[in-house]
Structure formats: structure tokens, C-alpha cells
C-alpha positions in Angstrom: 0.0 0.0 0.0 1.6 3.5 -1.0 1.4 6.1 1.5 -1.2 8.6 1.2 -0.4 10.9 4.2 3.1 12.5 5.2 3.0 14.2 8.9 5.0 17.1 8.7 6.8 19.2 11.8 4.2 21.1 11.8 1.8 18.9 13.1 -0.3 18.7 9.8 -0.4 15.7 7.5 -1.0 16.4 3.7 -1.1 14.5 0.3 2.4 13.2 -1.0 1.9 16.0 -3.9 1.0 18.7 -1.2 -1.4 19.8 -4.1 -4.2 19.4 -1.0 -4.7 21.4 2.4 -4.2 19.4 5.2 -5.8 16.2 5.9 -5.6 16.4 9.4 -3.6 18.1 12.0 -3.1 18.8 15.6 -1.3 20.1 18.7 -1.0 21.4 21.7 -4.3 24.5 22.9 -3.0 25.4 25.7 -3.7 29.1 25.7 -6.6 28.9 23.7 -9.3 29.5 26.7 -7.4 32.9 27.3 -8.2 34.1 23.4 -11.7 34.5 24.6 -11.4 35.4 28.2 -11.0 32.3 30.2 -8.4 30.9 32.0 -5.2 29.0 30.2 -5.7 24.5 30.5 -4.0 22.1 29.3 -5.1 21.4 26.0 -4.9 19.5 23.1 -7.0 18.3 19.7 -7.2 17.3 16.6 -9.2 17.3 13.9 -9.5 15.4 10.0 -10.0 17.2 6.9 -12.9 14.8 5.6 -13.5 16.8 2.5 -9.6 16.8 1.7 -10.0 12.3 2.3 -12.9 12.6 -0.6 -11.0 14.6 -2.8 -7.9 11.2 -2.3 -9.9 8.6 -2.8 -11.7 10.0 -6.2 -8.2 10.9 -7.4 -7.0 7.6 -7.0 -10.6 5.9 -8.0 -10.7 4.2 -4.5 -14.6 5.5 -4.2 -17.1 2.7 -5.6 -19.8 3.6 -7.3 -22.8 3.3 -5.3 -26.7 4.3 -6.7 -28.3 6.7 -4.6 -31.7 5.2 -4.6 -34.9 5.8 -2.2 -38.1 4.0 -2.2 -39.3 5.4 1.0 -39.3 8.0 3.6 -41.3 7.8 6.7 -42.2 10.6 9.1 -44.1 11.4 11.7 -46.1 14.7 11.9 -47.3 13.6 15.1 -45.1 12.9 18.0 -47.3 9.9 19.6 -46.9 8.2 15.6 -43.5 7.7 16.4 -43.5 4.5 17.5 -45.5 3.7 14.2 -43.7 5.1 12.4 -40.5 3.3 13.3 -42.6 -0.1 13.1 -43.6 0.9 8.9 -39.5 1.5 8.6 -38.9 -1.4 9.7 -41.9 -3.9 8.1 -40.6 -1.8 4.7 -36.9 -2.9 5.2 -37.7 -6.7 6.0 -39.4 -6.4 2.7 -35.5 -5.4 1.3 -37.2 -2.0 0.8 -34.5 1.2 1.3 -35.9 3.6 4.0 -35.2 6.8 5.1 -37.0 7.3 8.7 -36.8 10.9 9.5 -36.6 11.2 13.6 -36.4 14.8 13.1 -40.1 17.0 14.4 -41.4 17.8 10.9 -44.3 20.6 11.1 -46.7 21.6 8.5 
């Protein structure tokens, strides 16, 4: 497998080519709290660039091709239905049927 990531000193990793922004970095916030008026912790994160992972993979045709395909969508408008609704999602999907069940409160 070929490398797709190089971490750098920096304490961001980016694409071999570098033609990308990072894919994920990191580091030490210690001081950040004090920014915005709070009082300096210990700190640390890091976060992915999954945009930046997408833009790899399709480069590289590493992303199957997958149909987007719906054949139903079940809601609720009525908060008691819930439990309803959830039992047609899943009679639908023992009938190999693709749902989409929408948990979200829909209104009118």
C-alpha cells in the first residue's frame, strides 16, 4: 500500500503531492481558553480534513460507485406516531425495501 499521508513538523499531515490542504492536523491549545477570556488549561485536539480524504480517494478511483436510490421515507407529523412510524421503517426494510426514517419533528 503507498502512503497517502506525510505528517509534517508542523503537526499537519498532507497529500504526498501537497497539491491538497491538510488532511488532518493537531497540537497542543493550551492558551486557547485565554483568546476568549478564560483561564489557560491544558489542551490538546485534533481534527481530520474529511473533505480533503474525498477529494484522495476519487483521485486515486478508491470511491465505488454506489446508486443513490430511495423507495421510501417515513415521518411522523405527530409525535405519539413515532412509535409507528419506526414499526412501517422497519416492516418496509424486512421487505428489502431502502428507507429513510426521518426522527427529526417535521411541522406543517
Amino acid at each position: 500500500m503507498r502512503m497517502l499521508l506525510q505528517k509534517t513538523a508542523d503537526s499537519k499531515g498532507f497529500d504526498r503531492e501537497g497539491k491538497l490542504r491538510a488532511i488532518c492536523g493537531g497540537g497542543r491549545y493550551d492558551h486557547l481558553l485565554s483568546t476568549f477570556g478564560g483561564d489557560d488549561i491544558p489542551a490538546c485536539g485534533f481534527g481530520f480534513g474529511d473533505v480533503v480524504i474525498i477529494e484522495l480517494l476519487k483521485e486515486r478511483q478508491h470511491i465505488p460507485e454506489v446508486p443513490l436510490e430511495l423507495e421510501n421515507i417515513v415521518c411522523s407529523l405527530d409525535p405519539d406516531l413515532q412509535g409507528a412510524a419506526a414499526t412501517v421503517a422497519t416492516l418496509l426494510r424486512g421487505k428489502s425495501q431502502c428507507v429513510d426514517w426521518v426522527l427529526e419533528k417535521q411541522t406543517t
